[in-house]
C-alpha positions as CSV (number, residue, x, y, z in Angstrom):
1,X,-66.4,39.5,-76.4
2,X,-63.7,38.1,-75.0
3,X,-63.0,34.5,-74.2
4,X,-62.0,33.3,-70.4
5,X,-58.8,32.1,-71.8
6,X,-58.2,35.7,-73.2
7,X,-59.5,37.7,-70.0
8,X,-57.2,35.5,-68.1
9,X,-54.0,36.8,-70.1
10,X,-55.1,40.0,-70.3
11,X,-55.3,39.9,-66.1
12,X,-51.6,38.3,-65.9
13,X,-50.1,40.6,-68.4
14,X,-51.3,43.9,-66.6
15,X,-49.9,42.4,-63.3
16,X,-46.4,41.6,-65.2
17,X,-46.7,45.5,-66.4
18,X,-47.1,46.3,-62.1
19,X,-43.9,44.5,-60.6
20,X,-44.6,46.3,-57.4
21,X,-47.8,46.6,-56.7
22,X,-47.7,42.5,-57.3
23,X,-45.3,42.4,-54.7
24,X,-47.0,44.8,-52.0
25,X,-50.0,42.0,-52.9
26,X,-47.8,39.1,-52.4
27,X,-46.8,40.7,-49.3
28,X,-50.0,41.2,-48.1
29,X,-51.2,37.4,-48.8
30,X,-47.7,36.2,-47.2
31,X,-48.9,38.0,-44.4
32,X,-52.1,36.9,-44.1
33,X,-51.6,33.2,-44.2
34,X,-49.1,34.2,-41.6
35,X,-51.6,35.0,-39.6
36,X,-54.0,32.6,-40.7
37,X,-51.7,30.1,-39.2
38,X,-50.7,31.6,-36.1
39,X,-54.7,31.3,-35.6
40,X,-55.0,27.4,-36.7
41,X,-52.1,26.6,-34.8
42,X,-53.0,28.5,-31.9
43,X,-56.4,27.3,-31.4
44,X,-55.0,23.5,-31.6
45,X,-54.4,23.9,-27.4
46,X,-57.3,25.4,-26.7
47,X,-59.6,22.4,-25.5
48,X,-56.9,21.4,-23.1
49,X,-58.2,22.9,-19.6
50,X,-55.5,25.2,-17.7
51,X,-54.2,23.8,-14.5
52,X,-57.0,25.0,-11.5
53,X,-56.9,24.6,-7.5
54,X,-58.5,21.7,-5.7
55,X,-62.5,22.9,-4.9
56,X,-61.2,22.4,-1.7
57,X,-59.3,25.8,-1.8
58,X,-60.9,29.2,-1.0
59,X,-62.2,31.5,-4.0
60,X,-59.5,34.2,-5.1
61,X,-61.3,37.2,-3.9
62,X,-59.6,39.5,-6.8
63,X,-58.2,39.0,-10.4
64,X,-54.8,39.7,-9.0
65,X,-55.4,36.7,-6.7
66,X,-56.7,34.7,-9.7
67,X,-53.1,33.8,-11.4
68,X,-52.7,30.3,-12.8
69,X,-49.0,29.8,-13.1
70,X,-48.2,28.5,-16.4
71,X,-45.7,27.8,-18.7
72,X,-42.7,30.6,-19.4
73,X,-44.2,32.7,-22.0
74,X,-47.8,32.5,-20.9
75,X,-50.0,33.1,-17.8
76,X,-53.9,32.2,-17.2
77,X,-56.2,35.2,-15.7
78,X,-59.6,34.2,-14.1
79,X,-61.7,37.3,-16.1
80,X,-63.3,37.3,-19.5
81,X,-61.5,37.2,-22.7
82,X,-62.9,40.6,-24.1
83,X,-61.6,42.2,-20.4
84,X,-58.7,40.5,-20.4
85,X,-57.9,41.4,-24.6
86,X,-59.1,45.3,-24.1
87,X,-57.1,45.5,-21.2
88,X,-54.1,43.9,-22.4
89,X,-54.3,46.3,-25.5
90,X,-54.1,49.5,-22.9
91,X,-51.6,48.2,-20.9
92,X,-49.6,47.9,-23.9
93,X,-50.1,51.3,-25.5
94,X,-48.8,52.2,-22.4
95,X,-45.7,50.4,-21.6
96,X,-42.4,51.9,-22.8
97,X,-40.7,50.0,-25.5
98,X,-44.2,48.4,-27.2
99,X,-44.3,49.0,-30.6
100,X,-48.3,48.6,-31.6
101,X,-48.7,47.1,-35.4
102,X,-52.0,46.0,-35.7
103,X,-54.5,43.9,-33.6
104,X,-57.9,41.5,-34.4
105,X,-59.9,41.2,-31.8
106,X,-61.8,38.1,-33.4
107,X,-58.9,36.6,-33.4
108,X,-57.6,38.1,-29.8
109,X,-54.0,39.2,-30.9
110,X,-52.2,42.0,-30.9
111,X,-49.3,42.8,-33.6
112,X,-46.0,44.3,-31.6
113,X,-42.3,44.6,-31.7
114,X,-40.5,44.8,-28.5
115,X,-37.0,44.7,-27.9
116,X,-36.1,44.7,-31.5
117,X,-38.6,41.3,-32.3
118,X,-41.8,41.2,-33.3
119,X,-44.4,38.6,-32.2
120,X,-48.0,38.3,-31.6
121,X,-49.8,38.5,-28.0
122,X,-52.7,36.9,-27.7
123,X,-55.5,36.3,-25.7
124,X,-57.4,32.6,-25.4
125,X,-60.6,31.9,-23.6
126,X,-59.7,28.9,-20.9
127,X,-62.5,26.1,-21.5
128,X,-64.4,25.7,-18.1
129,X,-64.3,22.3,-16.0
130,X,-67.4,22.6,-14.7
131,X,-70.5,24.7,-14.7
132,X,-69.3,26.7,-10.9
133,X,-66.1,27.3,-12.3
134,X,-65.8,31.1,-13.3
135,X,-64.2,33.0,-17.0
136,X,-60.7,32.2,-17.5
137,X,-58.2,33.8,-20.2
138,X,-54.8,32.5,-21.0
139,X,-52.6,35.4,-22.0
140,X,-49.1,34.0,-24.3
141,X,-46.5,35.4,-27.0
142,X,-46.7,33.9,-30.0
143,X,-44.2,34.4,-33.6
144,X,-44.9,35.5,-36.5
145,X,-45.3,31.7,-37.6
146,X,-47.7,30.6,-34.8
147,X,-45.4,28.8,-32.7
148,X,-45.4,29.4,-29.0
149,X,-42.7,32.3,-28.4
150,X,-40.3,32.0,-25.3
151,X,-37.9,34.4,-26.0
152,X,-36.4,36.7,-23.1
153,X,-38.2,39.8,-25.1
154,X,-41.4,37.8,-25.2
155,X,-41.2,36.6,-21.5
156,X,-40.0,39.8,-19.6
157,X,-43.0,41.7,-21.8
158,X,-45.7,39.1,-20.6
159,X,-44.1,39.6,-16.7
160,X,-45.1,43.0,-17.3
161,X,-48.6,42.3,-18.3
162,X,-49.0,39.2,-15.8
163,X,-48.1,42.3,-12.9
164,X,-50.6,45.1,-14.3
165,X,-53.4,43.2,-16.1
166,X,-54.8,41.8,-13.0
167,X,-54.3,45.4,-10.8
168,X,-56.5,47.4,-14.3
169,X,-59.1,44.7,-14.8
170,X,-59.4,45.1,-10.9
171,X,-60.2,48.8,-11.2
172,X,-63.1,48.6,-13.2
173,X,-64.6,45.2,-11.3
174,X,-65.4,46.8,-8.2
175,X,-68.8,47.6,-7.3
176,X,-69.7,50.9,-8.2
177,X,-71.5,52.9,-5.0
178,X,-74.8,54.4,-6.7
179,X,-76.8,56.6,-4.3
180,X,-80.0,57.7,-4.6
181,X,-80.4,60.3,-6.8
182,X,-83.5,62.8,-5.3
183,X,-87.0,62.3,-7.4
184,X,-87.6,64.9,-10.1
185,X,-90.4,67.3,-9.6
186,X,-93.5,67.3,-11.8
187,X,-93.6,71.3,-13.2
188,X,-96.7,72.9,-11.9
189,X,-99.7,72.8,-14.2
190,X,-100.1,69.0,-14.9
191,X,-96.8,68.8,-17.3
């Protein structure tokens, strides 16, 4: 049987006989901490409240309505963050010049290149001020390293979501008309 000292060398020597493969799992552990601390540093904003009218104000009556402006390279949307993250992901699919890499919805990013730079879009739950207030979602560009991203690729892209999130989250939020659909009929003979 072989020692733990001895197992240990035998593991290290077959990864020196692998070059590659040990650097495809380098690069795969680069790019997870990558995203590890796009997460970490991400989340470090998150308890500070978006900006919101006075009460005072009148209810937006639509998600359009329901902007918050923001900084460049980010925009606040009053719906839910699994909404606003599934919607953002099919507005993207469908917008000319998005390249889809990868996404984690745990997480609420999506993987892109756009323009020539990749970055990370991702989707933040907006904590409430009070009990009446309703679901908010901030909606930014971050890098690859988890900073904030404000480049003119990042910004025009989240223009584009900031005009045709709210308009797709409002299809699917109206009421839905549901008539009365006419009472079955028992079959004759008791069934």
């Amino acid at each position: 049987m072989l020692g733990y000292h001895d197992q240990t060398l035998k593991v290290a020597s077959a990864f020196a006989m692998f070059p590659r493969a040990m650097s495809g799992f380098i690069r795969v552990l680069r790019l997870a901490a990558i995203v590890s601390l796009a997460v970490v540093c991400g989340g470090c904003g998150s308890m500070v409240p978006s900006p919101r009218p006075p009460p005072d104000e009148p209810s937006p009556a639509s998600a359009a309505d329901a902007m918050v402006d923001a900084a460049p390279g980010e925009f606040t949307i009053e719906a839910s963050m699994n909404d606003t993250w599934n919607t953002v992901g099919q507005v993207l699919v469908r917008t000319d010049g998005v390249t889809y890499e990868s996404r984690a919805q745990m997480l609420g990013i999506y993987g892109l290149r756009y323009r020539g730079e990749r970055f990370l879009i991702r989707t933040q739950a907006v904590v409430m001020r009070s009990p009446t207030d309703g679901m908010a979602t901030r909606v930014l560009a971050l890098g690859l390293d988890g900073t904030p991203k404000h480049s003119a690729a990042a910004i025009e892209l989240l223009e584009v979501l900031k005009e045709r999130v709210p308009l797709e989250i409002g299809k699917y939020t109206l009421p839905v008309d549901l008539k009365d659909k006419p009472k079955r009929r028992k079959p004759k003979g008791g069934r």
